[in-house]
Each structure stands twice: as C-alpha cells, then as structure tokens.
C-alpha positions in Angstrom: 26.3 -93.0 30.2 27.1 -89.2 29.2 26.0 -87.6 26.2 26.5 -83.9 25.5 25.1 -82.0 22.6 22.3 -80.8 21.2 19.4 -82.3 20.1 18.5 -81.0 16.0 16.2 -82.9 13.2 16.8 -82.2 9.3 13.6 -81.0 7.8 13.0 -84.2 5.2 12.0 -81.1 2.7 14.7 -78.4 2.9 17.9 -80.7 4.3 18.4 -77.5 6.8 18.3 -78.5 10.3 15.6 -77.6 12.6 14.7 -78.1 16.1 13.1 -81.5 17.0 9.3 -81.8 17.6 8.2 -83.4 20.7 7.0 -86.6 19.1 11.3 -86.6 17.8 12.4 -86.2 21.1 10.4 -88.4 22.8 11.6 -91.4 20.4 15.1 -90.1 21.0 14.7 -90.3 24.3 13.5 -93.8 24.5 16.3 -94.7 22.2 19.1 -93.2 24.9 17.2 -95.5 27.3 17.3 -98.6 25.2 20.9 -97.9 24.6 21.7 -96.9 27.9 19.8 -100.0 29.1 21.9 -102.0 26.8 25.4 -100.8 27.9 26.5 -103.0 30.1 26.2 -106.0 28.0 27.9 -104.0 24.9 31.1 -102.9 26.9 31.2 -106.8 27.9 31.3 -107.5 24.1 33.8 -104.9 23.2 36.1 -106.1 26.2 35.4 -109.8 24.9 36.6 -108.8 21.3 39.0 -105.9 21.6 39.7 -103.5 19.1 42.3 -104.4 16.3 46.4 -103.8 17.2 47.1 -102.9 13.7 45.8 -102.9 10.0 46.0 -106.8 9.8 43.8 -107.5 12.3 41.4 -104.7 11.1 41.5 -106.5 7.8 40.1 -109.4 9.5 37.0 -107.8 10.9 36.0 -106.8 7.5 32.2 -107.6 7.3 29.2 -106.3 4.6 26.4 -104.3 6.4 23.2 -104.1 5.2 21.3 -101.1 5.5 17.8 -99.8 6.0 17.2 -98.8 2.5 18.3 -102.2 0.9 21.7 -101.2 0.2 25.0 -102.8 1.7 28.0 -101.0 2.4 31.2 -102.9 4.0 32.7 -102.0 7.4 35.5 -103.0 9.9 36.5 -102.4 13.4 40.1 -100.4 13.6 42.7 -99.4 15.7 41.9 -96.8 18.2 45.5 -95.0 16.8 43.2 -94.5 13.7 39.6 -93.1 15.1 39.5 -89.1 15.0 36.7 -87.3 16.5 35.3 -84.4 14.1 33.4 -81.2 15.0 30.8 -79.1 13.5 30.4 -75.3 14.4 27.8 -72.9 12.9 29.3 -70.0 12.2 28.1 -66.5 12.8 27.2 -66.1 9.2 25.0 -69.6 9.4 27.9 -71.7 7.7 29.1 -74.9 9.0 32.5 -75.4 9.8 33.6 -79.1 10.5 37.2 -80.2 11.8 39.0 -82.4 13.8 37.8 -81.7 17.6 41.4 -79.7 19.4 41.7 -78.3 15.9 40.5 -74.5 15.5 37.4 -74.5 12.5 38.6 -71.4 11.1 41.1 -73.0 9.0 38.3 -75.5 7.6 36.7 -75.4 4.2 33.0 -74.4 4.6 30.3 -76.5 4.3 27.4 -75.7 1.8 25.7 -79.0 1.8 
C-alpha cells in the first residue's frame, strides 16, 4: 500500500491545523499497519462485490451508518464514473484552496472555515 501526504492534526481548541504530536503519529502509524495488514482480505471483498454499473444498482446498496457520536447518517457504494478526487492547497497567504485534483486551485472559492 502507498500513501502520499502529509501528516497534520486540528488543534481540538482553535480548528487550525497543526503538526501532529508523537503520541498522534504513533497511533497513526499503527492504524496504517492495521489497515495495511487488513488489505488483502478488503480487495477480496471489493472484487467479491463490485462497484455499482449505474445509479440503480447504487440505489440498492443504500445502507444507514451509525457513527461514533450516536448519530446516523446514510451511505451507498457508486459508480466509479461518479467518484472525483478533491485537493486542498495552502496558499501563500495561509488560505485554503480546494478543487478537483487535474484542476488548477486558482479558480476555486477560498476556504475560511
């Protein structure tokens, strides 16, 4: 497994991000290895239950998720012809700009928040 990126924690108090603390990278480390670890068996999964062909299929996968917090949320697999991978840039003034990744950021509305 390849990841690239960098690794950045949001301090709880300001929402700004910050740079991780060893105790955070450690347990993100482990994490990568747990997941890594666990590959193999989730690409046999995916292959055993392929991604949707179209939006009536998708439909079908429609499931609720319950999250940490207590609160649900619903989800569905869909088509790969409908994931888009997004990118977010600091900008030389300290704004974010997020786009679609191929796409220039200069175009995109900033991000404050």
């Amino acid at each position: 497994m390849t990841v690239q990126g960098v690794q950045v924690a949001i301090d709880p108090a300001t929402g700004q991000s910050v740079a991780p603390t060893a105790e955070q990278r450690a347990a993100l480390s482990r994490a990568m290895l747990e997941q890594s670890a666990a590959a193999p068996a989730a690409r046999s999964a995916r292959r055993a239950n392929a991604a949707p062909r179209d939006e009536a299929e998708a439909r079908q996968t429609l499931h609720t998720i319950r999250l940490q917090n207590g609160g649900h949320a619903l989800g569905m697999e869909v088509p790969e012809s409908l994931m888009s991978s997004l990118a977010a840039e600091r900008r030389a003034d300290g704004s974010l700009s997020i786009h679609h990744q191929g796409e220039s950021g200069q175009a995109a509305a900033e991000v404050t928040q």
